[in-house]
C-alpha positions, 0 to 999 in steps of 0.5 A: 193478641192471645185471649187471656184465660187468666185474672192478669196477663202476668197470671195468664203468661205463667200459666201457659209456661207452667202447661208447656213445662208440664207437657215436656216433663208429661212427654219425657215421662212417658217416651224417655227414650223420644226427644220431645219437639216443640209441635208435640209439646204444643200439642200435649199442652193444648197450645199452638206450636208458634206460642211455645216461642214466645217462652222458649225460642229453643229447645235447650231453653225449654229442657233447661227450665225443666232441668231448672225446676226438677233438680231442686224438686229431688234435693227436696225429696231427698231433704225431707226424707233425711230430716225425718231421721234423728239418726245418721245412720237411718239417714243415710238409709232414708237417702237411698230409699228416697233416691230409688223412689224418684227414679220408680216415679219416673224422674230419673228418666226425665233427667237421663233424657234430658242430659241425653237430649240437650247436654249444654242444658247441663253445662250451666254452673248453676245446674252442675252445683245444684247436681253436685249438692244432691249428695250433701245430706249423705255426706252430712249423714256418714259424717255426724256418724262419724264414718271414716272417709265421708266422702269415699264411702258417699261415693260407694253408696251412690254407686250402689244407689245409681245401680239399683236406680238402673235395675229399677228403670230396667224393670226389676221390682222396686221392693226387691231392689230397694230390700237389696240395698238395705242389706248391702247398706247394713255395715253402714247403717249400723257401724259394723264392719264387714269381715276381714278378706 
């Protein structure tokens, strides 16, 4: 049996599945581009590879749990940074800054990689809700703005948003990108309506 390093063996066994969860996101963030194997999470975490079974027995069920945990942790973010706005329209301005902060953190990619890597991580109806509720507080925002079409027009942000997230993961500036975006957002946030062509 594996020393305890921890008060309980129940304290013991969460911490050794929060260091390997830990050392996959670690692994993704800095190689998105390289699918993690269970001797280099082992390794990063300061485990052996064999340990790394007893809570994961494969790789799906190991990218699963990070999928798990960093979707809820973005509708988080996203959450906080539209409920410090009374305004709908500042929300939906927060919303996007708040989306391209994540992706210049990094979480973006680790995301993209796991989709990449480990699809049917993704083909949980769990996971595809809590993906699909990311954009409820823009919809919420365009609606208690009373923007006409809600839906459509959240659809057109997140495009917008999605694109700027690439340029940023490509290596443009964030400031330069994020300052783009409110000046394309503009006719939104403030009710105005673009001319006519």
């Amino acid at each position: 049996m594996p020393r305890i390093t921890a008060g309980s063996v129940p304290e013991h066994r969460e911490a050794q599945r929060r260091a390997i969860l830990d050392a996959t996101r670690e692994l993704l963030t800095a190689r998105p581009d390289v699918e993690p194997t269970f001797a280099d999470v082992a390794a990063r975490a300061g485990l052996s590879r064999p340990s790394i079974y007893h809570y994961f027995p494969t790789r799906d069920d190991l990218f699963r749990a990070v999928v798990v945990e960093a979707l809820p942790r973005w509708r988080e973010a996203i959450t906080t940074a539209t409920d410090a706005q009374d305004d709908p329209m500042a929300r939906v301005a927060a919303y996007a800054d708040a989306n391209l902060t994540l992706v210049a953190e990094g979480e973006h990619a680790v995301i993209s990689a796991l989709a990449t890597f480990s699809p049917r991580a993704f083909a949980d109806p769990w996971v595809a809700q809590m993906h699909g509720e990311l954009v409820e507080p823009l919809v919420t925002a365009l609606r208690d703005a009373q923007v006409e079409d809600p839906e459509v027009v959240a659809e057109l942000v997140n495009a917008v948003v999605h694109k700027a997230g690439a340029m940023i993961e490509a290596g443009s500036d964030v400031a330069t990108v994020r300052s783009a975006v409110r000046g394309l957002l503009v006719p939104v946030t403030t009710g105005t309506r673009p001319p006519t062509l």
